[in-house]
Structure formats: C-alpha cells, structure tokens
N, C-alpha and C positions, 0 to 999 in steps of 0.2 A: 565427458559430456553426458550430460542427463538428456537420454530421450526416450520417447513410447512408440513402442512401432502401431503403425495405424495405415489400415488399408494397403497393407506389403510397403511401407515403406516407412521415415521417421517423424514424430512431431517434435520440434527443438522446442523445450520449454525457457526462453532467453531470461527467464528469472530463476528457473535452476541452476545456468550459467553463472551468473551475479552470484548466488549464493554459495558455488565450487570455487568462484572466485575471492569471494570474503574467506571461506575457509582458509584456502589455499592462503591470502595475507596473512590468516590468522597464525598458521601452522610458522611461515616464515620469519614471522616475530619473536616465536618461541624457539626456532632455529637458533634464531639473531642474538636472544638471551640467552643459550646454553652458550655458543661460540664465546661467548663477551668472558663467560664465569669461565672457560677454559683457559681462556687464556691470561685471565687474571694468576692461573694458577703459578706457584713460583715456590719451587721446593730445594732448600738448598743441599750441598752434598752430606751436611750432617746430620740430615733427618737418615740417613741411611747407616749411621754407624760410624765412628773413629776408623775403618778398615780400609784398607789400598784400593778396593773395588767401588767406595762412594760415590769419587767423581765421576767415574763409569755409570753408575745406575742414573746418577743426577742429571748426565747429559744423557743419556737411553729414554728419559722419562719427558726432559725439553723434547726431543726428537719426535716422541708419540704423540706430544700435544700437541706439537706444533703441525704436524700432519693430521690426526686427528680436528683440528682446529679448520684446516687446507680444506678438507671431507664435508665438512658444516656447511662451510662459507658455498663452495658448491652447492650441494642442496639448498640453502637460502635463493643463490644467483637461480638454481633452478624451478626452483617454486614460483620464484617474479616471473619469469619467462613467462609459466603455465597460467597465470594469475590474470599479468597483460593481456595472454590469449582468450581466455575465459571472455575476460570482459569484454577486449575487441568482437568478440565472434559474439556474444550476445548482442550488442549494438546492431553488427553486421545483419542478423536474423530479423530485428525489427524493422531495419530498415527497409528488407527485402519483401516483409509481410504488407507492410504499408504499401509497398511499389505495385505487387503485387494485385491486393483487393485496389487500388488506383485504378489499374487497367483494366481490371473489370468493369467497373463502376463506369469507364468509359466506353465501355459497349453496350453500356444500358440505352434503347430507344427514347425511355419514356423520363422526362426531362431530365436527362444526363446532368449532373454536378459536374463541374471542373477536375479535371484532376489536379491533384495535390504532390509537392513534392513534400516527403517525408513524412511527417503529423501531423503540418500544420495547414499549410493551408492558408484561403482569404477567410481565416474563421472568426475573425477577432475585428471591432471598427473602432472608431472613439475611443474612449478611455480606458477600454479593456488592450487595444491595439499599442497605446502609450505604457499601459503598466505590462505586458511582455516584455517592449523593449529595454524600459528599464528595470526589469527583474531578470532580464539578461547580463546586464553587464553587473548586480549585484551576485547572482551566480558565479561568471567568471570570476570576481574577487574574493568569494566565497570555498572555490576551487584552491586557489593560491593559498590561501590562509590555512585550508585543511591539511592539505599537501605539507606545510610546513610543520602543524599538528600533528601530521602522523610522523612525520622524519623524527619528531623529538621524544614520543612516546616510544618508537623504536631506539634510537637511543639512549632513553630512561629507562628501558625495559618494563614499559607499559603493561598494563596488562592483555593477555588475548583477546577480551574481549573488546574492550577500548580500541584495539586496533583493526580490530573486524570492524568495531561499526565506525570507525573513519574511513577505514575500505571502501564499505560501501557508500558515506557521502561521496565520497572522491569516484568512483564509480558513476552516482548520481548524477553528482552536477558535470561528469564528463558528457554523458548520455543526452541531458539535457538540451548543453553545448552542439555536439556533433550533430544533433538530430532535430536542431528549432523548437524545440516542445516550448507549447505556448503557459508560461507559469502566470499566475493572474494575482498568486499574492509570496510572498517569501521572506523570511528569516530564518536564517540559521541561528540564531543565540540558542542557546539552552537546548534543549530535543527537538527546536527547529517547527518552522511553522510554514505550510506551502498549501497549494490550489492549482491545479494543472485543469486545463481543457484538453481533452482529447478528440479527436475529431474537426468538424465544421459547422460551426451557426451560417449558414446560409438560408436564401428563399427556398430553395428546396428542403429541407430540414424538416422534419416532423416529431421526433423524438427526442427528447432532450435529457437526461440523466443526471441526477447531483448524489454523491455518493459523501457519507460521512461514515470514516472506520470508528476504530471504537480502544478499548484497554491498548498500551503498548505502541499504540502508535507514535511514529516517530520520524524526523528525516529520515534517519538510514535505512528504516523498512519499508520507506512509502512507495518504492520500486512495486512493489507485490500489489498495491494498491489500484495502482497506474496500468498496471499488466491486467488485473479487473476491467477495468475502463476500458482497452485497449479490444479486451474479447469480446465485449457486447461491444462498441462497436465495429470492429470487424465481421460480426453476424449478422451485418444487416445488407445483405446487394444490395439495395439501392443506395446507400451511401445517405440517408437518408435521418441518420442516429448519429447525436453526439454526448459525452459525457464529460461532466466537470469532477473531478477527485478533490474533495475540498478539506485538507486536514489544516486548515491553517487557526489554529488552538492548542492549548496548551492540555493536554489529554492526558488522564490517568496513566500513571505506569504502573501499580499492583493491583491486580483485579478483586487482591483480597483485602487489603487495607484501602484502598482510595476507589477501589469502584461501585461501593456504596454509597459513596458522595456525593451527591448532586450537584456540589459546588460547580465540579468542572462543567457540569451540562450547563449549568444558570449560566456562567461567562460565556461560554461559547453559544447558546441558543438564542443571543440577541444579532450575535456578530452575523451568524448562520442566515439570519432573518434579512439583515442588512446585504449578504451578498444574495442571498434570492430573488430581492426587491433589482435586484442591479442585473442577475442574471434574466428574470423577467423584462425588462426593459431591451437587454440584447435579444432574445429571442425573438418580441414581438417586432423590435426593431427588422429582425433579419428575415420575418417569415410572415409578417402580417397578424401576425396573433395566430398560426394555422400551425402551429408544432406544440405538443403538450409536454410539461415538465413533471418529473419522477423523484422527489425525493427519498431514498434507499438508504439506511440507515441501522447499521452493523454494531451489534452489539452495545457495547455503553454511546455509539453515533447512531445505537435509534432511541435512546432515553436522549438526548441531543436533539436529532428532528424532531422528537416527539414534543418538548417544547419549544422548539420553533413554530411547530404547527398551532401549537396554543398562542403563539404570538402574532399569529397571520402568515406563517409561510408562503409566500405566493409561487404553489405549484397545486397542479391536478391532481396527482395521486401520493401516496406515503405509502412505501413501502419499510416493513418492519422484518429484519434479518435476525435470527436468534438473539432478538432483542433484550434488555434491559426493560425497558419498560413503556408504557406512552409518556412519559416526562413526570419531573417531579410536581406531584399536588394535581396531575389530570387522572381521576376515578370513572368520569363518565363524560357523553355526549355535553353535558351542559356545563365542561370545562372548559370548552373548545368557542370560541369565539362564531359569529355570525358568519363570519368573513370563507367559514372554513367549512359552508354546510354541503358544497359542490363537490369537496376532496375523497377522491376514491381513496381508501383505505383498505392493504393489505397487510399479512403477516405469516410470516413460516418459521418455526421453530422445533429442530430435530428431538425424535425422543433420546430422552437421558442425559441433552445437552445441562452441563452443570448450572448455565444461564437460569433456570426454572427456578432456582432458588431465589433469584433477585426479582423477578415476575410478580408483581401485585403486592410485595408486601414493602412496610415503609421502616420495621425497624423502629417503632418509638415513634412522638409528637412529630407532627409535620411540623415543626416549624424549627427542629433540629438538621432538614438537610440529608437525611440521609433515606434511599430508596429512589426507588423513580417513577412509581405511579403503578398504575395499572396493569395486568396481562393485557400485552398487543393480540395474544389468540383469541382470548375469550371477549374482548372490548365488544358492544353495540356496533355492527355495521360494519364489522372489517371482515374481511374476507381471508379464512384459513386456507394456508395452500399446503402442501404437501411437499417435504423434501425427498423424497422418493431414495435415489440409488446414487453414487458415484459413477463414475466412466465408467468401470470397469465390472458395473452391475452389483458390488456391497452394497447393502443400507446404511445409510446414514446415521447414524447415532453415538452416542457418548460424548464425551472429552472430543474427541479430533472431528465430531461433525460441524465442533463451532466457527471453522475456520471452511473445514472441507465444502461445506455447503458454496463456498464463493467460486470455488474450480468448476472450469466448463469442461463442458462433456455432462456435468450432475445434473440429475431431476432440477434439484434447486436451482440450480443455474440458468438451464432452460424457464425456472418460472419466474426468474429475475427478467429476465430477457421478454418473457410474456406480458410484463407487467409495466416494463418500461415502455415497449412498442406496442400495445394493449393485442396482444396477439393469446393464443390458447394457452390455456392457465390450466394446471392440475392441483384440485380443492383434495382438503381432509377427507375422506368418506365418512356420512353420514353426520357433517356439521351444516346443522342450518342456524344462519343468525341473520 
C-alpha cells in the first residue's frame, strides 16, 4: 500500500492503490504466460540419449515442470488475491473520504448542503440527471465486455501492457458502479471517451470547475484525472465546489508526433463549447446565476480550452496548466470574441517544463494545423502565477513538473484551487502585464 505519513499518521493515496493494482494484473499475466510456455514444454526420453537412464531423466524433468508449473499458478492465484485487494481497498478509502468531508459539511451553521451519500448527491436535474442514468447501465455493459477482453488477452498471452490498461478499465467502471459517480457522457470504443461530475450543482454551490487533461489521455488513466477533481473538491468546508472532469474526445496519444496537431484541439474545442453552454444552463439553473465557472486546462486540454474560449466558452475564468498554448490561430486579445471580454484569465507554467517548446510557436503556415497559438504566460491580460514547491518542499521543474504540478499539497495546486474558488493566488515575482 502506497502511503505518506502526514501529521503522525497516513495519507492513503486510492490512485496509488489502482495503480499497485494494475501492476500487480500486469505482473499476473506475465506469470500466466510463462506457466502456459512451461507447460507446453514436452521433452521426450530421446532428447536424452539411446542410455537405460533416459526415461529416468524424462520423467525427473515432467516432475520439475509440472511442479515448477504447481509454484506459477500459485503466484498468479496470489497476485489476483493482492490485486482484488488493492482495488477493493482503494474504493473503500474514497468512499470513507466522501462520508467523511459529508459530516462535516453538515455541521456547517451557515446554509448547510445536504449531505450526500457517496459522490453523488442531488447534483444532477433534467437531462444531465437522465444521461447518468443511462451512462450507468452503458457502464455496466461496458464492464462485462471488458472483463471478457481481458480473460482472452490472458489467454492469448496478451501483452503486459494491454492487460494493465484493461485492469484498469475494469477497475474504473467497478468504481463507477459501487460508488454512483455521476458520468454525463461515455464511450468506451477506441481510448474511450467520458465526463464525470464530481461533487453538487446545488443552490448553494458557488464554484464550479471544468477540467480538460491533455496528451495520453485516456479511459484507463482517467482514474488520476477524477482523483484531481475529487481534491479540489474536497478543499472546500463549505461544500460549496463542484467539478466536471471532461475527457470526452478523442486526445493525442504521442506528445511528439500528434501533439503538434491542432487537429485534435479543432474536434474537440466545439464539442468543449457545446458542453459548457449545457454545463452553464445547470449551474445557473441550480444557483441563480450566483456560482462562477473555471475552465482549467492541462497541457494539450489548455490548447483545447483555449479554443474553446475563442468560440465563446461560457465560463468566468480560463485557467492555463503547463499549457500548450491559447489555441490554434489566437496571437492576441483581438482573436478572442466580444463575448469573452469579462474572462479572467490565468496561467502557470513550471521552469524547464519540456511544454515551453510548443508555447507561441506554429511550426510553418497556419493553415497547416500544426502549433497552438500563443504563450498562455506572456498573452495580454492573463495573470502569471507561480508553481512554487511540491508537498514535500522540491521545486517544481523539468520533465516530472508537467504532471507534478496537479498533486495536492503543491504550490501549484493550491493556485489551481485559488483560482477556481477565487481565493489567494501566488503570482511570478516581478511580472506585471
């Protein structure tokens, strides 16, 4: 079990779980295929010589394998054991965290929320409340089918990796399941397409959050995604924050051949537009118009919002995560629509993150597609913030701050968190724009 001790005691991180868990599939698979090749093995007494002693060594040699074989199957049985635990016990921890911040939430004086049982909540009305239910029972089906996808990859002697990330669908859509999570869009075809609400659109509500990730994203990893969503809102006492994780697009998978592309931002930053206009409509439905929306936008999902925004996002603020870019073909203020002149505008970008190369430049003729506009740091009007430290007091930088920066406990984190609740914010020093 991956934990951090914290304040003399442990913090369970239920997506390092998942991912002890995936390994741990993965490892058993490879068990699964050595067992299969041993026991394919079948050596007869004449590989050992014309001598009295062959059929001796020949059955000595069945005897080792087939015990040898006995020893595998063990380990395999025993890894699933560890595997099922993993997962169960990750579920277990979320579920406890939610109950948890619940009962606080209802000791709050000042207009107390409901409490919720598990994640979800009265969060969802009308047509967002119709498309859970039935991305519930497409889920369930989606379960069965995997389940039976991974039994034959194990059998075909799949590859590790293949069986890891069925792991973790099958993982996913268990979690899903056990725990009511409100899904608002879903397909499993291909790398899979989903939109989870975390939290409650209610009257009380004041923050509202739309997170788009970015390269690599996909079903199997959207777990990591959602566990984002899950810490900003759980930071909030008052119960007072909700967040939408919105990967439902078809998103780059090499950062170095395809996330140059604009393509994927241009499909997905209409669709983006369209669930905003839809997520806007719930919001003000549930709060009066009196809760502000945060679109946050990670990596090649801030060249994504960042064309959204050029198509009229309807949200308050844009934040830009070790961005990609403001979207393909926006260089300045007067790319950006009328509609968009009220949008708070941030951006934090760690030093030495490799992202820096894709920032401002297009690579050739715009009208090839490829780049994504502008630096989000240096744009007219946006607000540089500073990714300061990790938990455990490093700085931030290189290759692993592109990711690192979304872990709570970091500077970063905390100014995701300041930005969505419009709370204190730590700026670049010495950037004025």
């Amino acid at each position: 079990m991956t934990a951090a001790v914290d304040s003399g005691g442990y913090r369970v991180a239920p997506a390092k779980l998942d991912a002890a868990a995936a390994d741990l599939g993965g490892r058993a698979g490879a068990l699964e295929t050595a067992q299969k090749a041993v026991a394919g093995i079948s050596v007869p007494a004449t590989a050992f010589g014309q001598v009295s002693a062959s059929a001796d060594c020949a059955a000595t040699l069945k005897k080792t394998l087939s015990e040898l074989g006995e020893k595998i199957d063990g380990q395999v049985q025993r890894a699933k054991v560890l595997q099922n635990g993993l997962t169960a016990s990750a579920a277990g921890y979320r579920r406890a965290d939610e109950q948890v911040a619940a009962s606080y939430r209802s000791l709050l004086p000042e207009d107390p929320l409901p409490a919720v049982s598990g994640p979800v909540g009265a969060a969802a009305s009308g047509a967002w409340a119709q498309d859970i239910a039935a991305n519930r029972t497409k889920v369930s089906a989606a379960l069965t089918s995997e389940q039976t996808h991974l039994a034959q990859l194990q059998s075909a002697g799949g590859s590790a990796d293949d069986i890891a990330r069925s792991q973790r669908r099958i993982a996913l859509y268990q979690d899903i399941l056990a725990n009511n999570r409100q899904i608002l869009r879903f397909d499993p075809a291909a790398d899979g397409r989903i939109a989870e609400l975390v939290g409650s659109i209610q009257p009380g509500t004041r923050n509202v959050g739309l997170f788009v990730p970015g390269v690599n994203t996909r079903l199997d990893n959207f777990q990591g995604y959602a566990d984002l969503g899950r810490s900003l809102v759980a930071a909030d006492p008052t119960g007072r924050t909700a967040m939408v994780v919105w990967a439902d697009g078809d998103f780059p998978q090499n950062p170095l051949v395809e996330g140059p592309d604009a393509s994927y931002a241009q499909t997905m930053a209409p669709d983006l537009k369209t669930f905003g206009d839809e997520l806007r409509g719930q919001v003000d439905t549930q709060t009066g118009g009196a809760a502000t929306i945060t679109a946050i936008g990670h990596s090649y999902g801030g060249a994504t919002v960042g064309l959204a925004d050029s198509q009229g996002l309807a949200v308050d603020r844009v934040l830009h995560v070790e961005s990609a870019g403001m979207g393909h073909g926006v260089w300045s203020p007067a790319d950006l629509p009328a509609s968009q002149a009220g949008v708070q505008r941030f951006s934090m970008t760690a030093p030495l993150d490799p992202i820096v190369v894709a920032q401002g430049n297009a690579w050739g003729a715009e009208w090839t597609g490829i780049g994504h506009g502008a630096d989000p740091d240096t744009f007219p009007g946006v607000t540089d913030l500073a990714t300061g430290h990790d938990a455990a007091g490093n700085e931030l930088w290189g290759l692993s701050s592109h990711s690192d920066v979304l872990k709570p406990g970091s500077d970063s984190w905390t100014n995701i968190y300041g930005v969505l609740t419009g709370g204190a914010l730590t700026t670049v020093p010495g950037v004025q724009r």
